[in-house]
C-alpha positions in Angstrom: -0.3 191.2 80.4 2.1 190.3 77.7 4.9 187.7 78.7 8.2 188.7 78.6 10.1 186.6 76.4 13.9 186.1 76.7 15.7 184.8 73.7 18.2 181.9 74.6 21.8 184.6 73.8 20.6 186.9 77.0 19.8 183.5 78.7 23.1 182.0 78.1 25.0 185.3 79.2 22.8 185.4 82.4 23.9 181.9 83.0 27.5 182.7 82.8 27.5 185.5 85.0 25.0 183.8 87.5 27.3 180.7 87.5 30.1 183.0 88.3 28.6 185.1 90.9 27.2 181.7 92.6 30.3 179.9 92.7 31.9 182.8 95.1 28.7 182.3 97.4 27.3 179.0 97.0 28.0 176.6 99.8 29.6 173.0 98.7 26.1 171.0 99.0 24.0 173.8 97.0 26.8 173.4 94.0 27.1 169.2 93.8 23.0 169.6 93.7 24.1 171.0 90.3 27.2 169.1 89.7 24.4 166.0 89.3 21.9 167.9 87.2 24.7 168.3 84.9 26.1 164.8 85.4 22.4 163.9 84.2 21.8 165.8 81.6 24.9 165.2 80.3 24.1 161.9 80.1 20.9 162.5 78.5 22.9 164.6 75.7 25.6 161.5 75.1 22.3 159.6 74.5 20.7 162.0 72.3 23.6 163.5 70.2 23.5 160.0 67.6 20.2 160.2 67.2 20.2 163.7 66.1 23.1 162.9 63.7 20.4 160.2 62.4 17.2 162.2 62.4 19.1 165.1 60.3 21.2 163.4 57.8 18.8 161.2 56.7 16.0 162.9 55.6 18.1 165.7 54.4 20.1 163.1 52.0 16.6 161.6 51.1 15.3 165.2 49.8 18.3 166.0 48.0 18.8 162.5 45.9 14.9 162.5 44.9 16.0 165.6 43.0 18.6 164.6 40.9 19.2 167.7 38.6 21.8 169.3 37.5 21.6 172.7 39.0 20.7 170.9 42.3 24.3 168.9 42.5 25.7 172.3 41.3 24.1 174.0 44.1 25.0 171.4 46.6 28.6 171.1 45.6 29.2 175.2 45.5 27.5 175.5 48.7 29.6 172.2 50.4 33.1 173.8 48.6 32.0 177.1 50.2 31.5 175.0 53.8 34.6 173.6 53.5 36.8 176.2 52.4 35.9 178.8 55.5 36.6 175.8 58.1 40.2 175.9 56.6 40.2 179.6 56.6 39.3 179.0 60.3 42.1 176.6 60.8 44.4 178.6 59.3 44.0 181.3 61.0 43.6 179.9 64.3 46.9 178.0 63.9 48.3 181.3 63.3 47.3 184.0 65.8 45.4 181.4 68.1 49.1 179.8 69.8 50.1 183.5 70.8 46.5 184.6 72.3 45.8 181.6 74.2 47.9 180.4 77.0 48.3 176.4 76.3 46.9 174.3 78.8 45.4 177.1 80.9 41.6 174.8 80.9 43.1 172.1 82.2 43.1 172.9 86.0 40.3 173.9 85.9 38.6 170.8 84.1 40.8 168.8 86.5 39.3 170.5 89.8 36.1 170.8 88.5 35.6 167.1 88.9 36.1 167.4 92.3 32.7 169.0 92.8 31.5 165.7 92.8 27.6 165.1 92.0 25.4 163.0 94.4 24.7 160.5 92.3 24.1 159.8 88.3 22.1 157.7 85.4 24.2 156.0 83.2 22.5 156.6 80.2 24.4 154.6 77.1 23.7 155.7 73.5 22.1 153.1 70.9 24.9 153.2 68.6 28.0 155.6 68.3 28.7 158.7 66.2 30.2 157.4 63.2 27.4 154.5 62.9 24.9 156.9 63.7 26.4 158.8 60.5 26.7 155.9 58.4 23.4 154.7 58.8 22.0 158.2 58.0 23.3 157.6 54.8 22.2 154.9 54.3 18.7 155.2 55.2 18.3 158.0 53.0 20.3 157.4 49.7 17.8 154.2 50.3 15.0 156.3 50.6 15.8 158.4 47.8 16.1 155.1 45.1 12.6 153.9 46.5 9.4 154.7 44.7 7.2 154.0 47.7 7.2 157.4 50.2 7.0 154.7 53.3 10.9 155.1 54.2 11.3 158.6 53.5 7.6 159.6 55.8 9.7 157.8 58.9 12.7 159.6 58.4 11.0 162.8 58.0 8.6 162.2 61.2 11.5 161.3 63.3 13.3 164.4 62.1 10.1 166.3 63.4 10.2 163.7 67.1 14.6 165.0 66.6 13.8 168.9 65.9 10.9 168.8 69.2 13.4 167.3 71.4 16.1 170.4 70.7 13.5 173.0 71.0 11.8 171.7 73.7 13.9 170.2 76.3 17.3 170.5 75.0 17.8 174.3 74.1 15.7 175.3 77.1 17.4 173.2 79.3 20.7 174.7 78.2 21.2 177.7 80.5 21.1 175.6 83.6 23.3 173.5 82.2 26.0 176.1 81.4 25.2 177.5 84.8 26.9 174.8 86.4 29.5 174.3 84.3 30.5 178.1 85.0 29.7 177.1 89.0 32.5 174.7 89.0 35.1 176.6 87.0 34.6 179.5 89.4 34.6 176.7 92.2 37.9 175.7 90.8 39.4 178.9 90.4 40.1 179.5 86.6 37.1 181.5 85.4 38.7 185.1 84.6 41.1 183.5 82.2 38.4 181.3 80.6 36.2 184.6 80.1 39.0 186.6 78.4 39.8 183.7 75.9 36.1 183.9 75.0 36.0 187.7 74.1 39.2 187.0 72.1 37.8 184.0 70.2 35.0 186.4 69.8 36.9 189.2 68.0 39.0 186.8 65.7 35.5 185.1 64.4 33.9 188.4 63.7 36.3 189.4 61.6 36.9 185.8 59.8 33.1 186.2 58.9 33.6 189.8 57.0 36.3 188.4 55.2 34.4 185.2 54.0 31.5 187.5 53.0 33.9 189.8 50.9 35.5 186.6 49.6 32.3 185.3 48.3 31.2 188.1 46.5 34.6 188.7 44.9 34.3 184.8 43.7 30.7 185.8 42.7 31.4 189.1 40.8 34.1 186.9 38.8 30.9 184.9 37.1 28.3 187.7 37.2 30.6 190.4 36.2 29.1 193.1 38.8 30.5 194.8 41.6 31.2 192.6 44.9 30.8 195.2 47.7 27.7 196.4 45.4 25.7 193.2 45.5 26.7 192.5 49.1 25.4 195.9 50.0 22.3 194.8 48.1 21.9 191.7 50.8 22.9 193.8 53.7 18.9 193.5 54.6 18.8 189.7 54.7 22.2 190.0 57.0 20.4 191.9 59.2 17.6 190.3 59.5 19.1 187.1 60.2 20.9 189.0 63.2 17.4 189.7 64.6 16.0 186.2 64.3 18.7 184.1 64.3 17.4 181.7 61.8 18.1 180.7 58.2 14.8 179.6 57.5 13.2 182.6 58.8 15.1 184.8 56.9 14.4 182.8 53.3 11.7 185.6 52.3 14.3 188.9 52.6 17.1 186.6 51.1 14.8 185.7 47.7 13.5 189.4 47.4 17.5 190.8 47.9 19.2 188.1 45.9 15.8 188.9 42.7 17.6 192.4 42.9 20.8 191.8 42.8 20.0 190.3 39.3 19.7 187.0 39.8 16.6 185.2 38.1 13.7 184.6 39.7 13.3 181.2 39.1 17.2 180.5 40.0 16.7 182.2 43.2 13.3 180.6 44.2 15.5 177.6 44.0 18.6 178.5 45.1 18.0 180.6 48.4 15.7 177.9 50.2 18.2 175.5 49.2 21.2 177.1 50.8 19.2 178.0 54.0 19.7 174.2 55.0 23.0 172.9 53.2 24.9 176.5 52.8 26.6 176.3 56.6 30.0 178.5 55.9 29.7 181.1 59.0 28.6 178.0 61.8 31.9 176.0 60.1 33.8 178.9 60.5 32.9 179.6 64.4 33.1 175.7 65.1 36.1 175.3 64.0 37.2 178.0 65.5 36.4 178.0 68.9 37.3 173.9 69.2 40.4 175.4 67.9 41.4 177.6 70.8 38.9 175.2 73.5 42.3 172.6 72.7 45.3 175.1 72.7 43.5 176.3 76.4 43.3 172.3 77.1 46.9 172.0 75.9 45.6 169.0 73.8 47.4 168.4 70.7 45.9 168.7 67.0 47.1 168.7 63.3 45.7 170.0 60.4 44.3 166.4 58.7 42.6 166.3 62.5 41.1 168.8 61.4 40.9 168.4 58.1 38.5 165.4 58.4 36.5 166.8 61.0 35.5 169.8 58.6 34.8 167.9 55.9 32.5 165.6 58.5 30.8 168.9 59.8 30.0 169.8 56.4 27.9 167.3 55.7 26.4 166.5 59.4 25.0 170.4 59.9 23.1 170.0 56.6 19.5 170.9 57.6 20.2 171.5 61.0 16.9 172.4 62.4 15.7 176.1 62.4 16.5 177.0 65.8 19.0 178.9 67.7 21.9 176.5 68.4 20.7 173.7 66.2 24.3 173.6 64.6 26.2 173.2 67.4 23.8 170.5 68.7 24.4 168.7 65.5 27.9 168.6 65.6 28.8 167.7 69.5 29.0 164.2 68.8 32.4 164.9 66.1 34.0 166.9 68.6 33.4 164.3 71.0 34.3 161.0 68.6 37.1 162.8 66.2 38.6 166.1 68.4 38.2 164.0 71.6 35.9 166.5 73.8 35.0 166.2 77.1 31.5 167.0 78.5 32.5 169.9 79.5 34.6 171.5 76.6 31.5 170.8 74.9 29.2 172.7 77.2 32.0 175.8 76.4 31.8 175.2 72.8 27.5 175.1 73.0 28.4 178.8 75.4 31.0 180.4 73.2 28.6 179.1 69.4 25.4 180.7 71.6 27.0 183.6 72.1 27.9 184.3 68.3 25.3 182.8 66.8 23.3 185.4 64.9 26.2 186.3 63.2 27.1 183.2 61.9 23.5 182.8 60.8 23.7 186.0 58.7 27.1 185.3 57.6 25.2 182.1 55.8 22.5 183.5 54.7 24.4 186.5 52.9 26.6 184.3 51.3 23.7 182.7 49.6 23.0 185.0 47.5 26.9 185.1 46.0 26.1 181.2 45.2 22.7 182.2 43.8 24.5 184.7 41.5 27.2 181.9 40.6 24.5 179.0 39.9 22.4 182.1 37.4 25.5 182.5 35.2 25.3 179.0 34.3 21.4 178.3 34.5 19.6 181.8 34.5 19.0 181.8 31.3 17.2 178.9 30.8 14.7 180.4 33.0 
């Protein structure tokens, strides 16, 4: 017989409503035996989140300094502008409608109470190094291994990145579910779970709607250079869309995104190098629903923010979700240690924020792979012809 297999969005929403069903009927010992898996594996993430800063960045820097071309750094800057740009869309946005949606401070009962589901015991496992060094060492590691003309440096960064990206799919992501089980345990423990639940489905709306308008955006910045009609061409990539809503990866979608972009126009040659490229630095609809949700996870904590906050922690995301690895949630993994180190996150706003990305992530996914092919047609009006 065939196994069944679950994908990780309808394991995360059983998760949630298990973890709310089981905090109306679990007795107090049954719930603090998963109050201290958590306290574990939370432990187990704080160790793990600097090395996955390191094991991304630096490989990923290493690749893209060995090809010093021009259409490569216009590529890369386009596709970092376009990152950039929809996290202050997000924040601007969030700032706006967010304050009125969201009553402020409504988390923090619940995070307070929470803690008294105390766990019956804990590792204290400390990281090797923090977030920012973790960051700055990636750099420097790979704009090292980039200058080098021996491989040696850049064959270690890219086997660890394999050791990072085994860890995530492996033990992390399916790990994850139980994990949000018990943080949705001890909100319903504590009393606050409805309201959380109903912020969620607004976040939810609000960052659907943000991702049409950065697509239509995109194309109307595109059609500018390539002199075509916007909602034509993004019609034209409507199958790479969907196909990234079915498997939730940018990588896996790199074959319908090269054959829709080809007829759109776009030269072949531009697009064989254009498209693949993207799939890993191109990260416009996870910045968007990042920012987003951290956005509304503070006003619902009451904490405070401003816009150079958050300024600096887009333009940190930017560059810290470039090649994320191809699996679902890989983003969100990547970037837990900024919303710990810059937006001051707890373990347990970041368990919502892994939840709440989860639960949009195929959209996001095809909201970055669509807008690939607008950069593709962007990069063609300056190189295409050459090819």
């Amino acid at each position: 017989m065939k196994k069944i297999k679950i994908g990780l969005l309808p394991l995360i929403i059983i998760a949630i409503a298990l973890g709310v069903g089981a905090g109306y009927v679990f007795p107090d010992w049954l719930s603090r035996v998963f109050a201290t898996f958590n306290a574990v594996f939370s432990q187990f993430l704080g160790f793990i989140i600097p090395l996955i800063i390191l094991g991304l960045v630096a490989p990923a820097i290493a690749d893209i300094g060995k090809q010093a071309s021009r259409m490569l750094v216009a590529t890369v800057a386009i596709a970092y502008c376009a990152t950039i740009l929809s996290g202050l869309l997000s924040y601007f946005t969030g700032a706006t409608f967010f304050p009125s949606m969201i009553t402020s401070g409504m988390l923090s009962p619940a995070m307070a109470e929470s803690h008294e589901l105390a766990p019956y015991f804990t590792v204290t496992i400390p990281p090797l190094m923090n977030v920012m060094s973790a960051l700055i060492l990636a750099f420097v590691i790979g704009i090292g291994a980039s200058r080098l003309t021996t491989q040696h440096t850049r064959n270690i960064a890219t086997e660890f990145r394999e050791i990072i990206n085994m860890v995530i799919a492996r033990v992390i992501i399916p790990i994850l579910p139980l994990y949000i089980f018990g943080i949705f345990l001890n909100m319903t423990v504590s009393g606050q779970v409805g309201g959380i639940l109903l912020t969620f489905v607004k976040i939810i709306v609000i960052i659907f709607a943000l991702h049409v308008f950065v697509l239509v955006f995109q194309y109307c910045i595109a059609a500018l250079f390539a002199r075509k009609n916007p909602f034509k061409m993004l019609g034209t990539m409507m199958p790479a869309y969907f196909t990234a809503l079915g498997t939730q990866s940018s990588a896996a979608t790199i074959p319908v995104s090269l054959r829709q972009t080809v007829k759109m126009g776009v030269k072949s040659n531009v697009a064989g190098f254009v498209i693949p490229l993207c799939a890993t630095i191109h990260m416009s609809g996870s910045t968007l629903k990042i920012v987003a949700c951290a956005m509304a996870l503070m006003i619902a904590n009451g904490m405070a923010f401003d816009f150079w906050m958050f300024a600096g922690f887009i333009c940190m995301l930017g560059i810290t979700m470039v090649a994320a690895p191809g699996v679902p949630g890989g983003a969100i993994m990547a970037s837990l240690g900024l919303l710990s180190s810059m937006l001051g996150f707890t373990e347990a706003d970041n368990a919502l924020m892994i939840a709440l990305y989860i639960a949009m992530d195929s959209f996001g996914t095809a909201c970055n792979v669509t807008g690939d092919g607008a950069i593709a047609q962007i990069i063609n009006r300056f190189f295409g012809k050459k090819g």
